[in-house]
N, C-alpha and C positions, 0 to 999 in steps of 0.2 A: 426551840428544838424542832426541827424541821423534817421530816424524810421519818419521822419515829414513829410506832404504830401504838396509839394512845394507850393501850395496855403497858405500855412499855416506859411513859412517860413517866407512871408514877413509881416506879421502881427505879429511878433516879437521886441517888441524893444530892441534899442542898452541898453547895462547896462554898468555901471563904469567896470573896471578890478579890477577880484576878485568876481563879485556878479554872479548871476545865472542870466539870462534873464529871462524875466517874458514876456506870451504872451500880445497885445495889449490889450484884452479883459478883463484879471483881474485887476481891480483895486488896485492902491497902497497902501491902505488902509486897504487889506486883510490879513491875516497872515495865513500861508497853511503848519509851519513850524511844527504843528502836527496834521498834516493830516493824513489819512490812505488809503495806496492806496487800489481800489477795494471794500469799505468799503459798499457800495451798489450795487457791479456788483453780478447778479445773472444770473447764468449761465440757456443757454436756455428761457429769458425772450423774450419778442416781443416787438418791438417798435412801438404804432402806433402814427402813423404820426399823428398832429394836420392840418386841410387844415381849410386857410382861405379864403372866398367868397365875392366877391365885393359885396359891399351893395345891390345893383338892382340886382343881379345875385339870390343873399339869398333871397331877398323879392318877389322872381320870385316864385322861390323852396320852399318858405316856403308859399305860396298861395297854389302849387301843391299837396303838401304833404298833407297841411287843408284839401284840397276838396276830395284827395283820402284817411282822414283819416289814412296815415299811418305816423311815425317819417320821419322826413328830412333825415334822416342817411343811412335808409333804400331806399326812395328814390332816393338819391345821389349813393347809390351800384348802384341799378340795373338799371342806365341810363349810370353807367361808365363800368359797365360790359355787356351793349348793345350794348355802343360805342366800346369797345374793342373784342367783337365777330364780330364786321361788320368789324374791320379792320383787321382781321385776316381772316374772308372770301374771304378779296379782296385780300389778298397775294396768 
């Protein structure tokens, strides 16, 4: 298994001799035998991350953001790029 990132190795299961190994993750019930590879990569695209928030964490942030009338999303920026200016002060 060549090009795979060793965490990845072992979530592989064993297959009979003769078939392909199929990762842990896809289902046996899939069929990918006309698939296309890259059929959606678009080169230069961004990924953004989806972040999830403990319940009380959200309902903290999402009181703050009410009172200062701006979106959560906005909020959550400029309190991570606060934290991350202070911590690069202290270096």
């Amino acid at each position: 298994m060549t090009g795979l990132k060793d965490g990845w190795k072992s979530r592989v299961e064993k297959s009979p001799i003769g078939q392909k190994k199929r990762p842990a993750h896809c289902s046996r019930g899939r069929d990918f035998s006309n698939g296309v590879r890259g059929k959606f990569y678009r080169k230069g695209a961004t990924f953004r991350l989806p972040v999830c928030l403990d319940e009380k964490v959200q309902d903290d942030l999402t009181a703050k953001a009410d009172a200062k009338r701006v979106e959560l999303a906005d909020l959550v920026n400029d309190m991570l790029r606060k934290s991350i200016d202070l911590v690069e002060m202290a270096r």
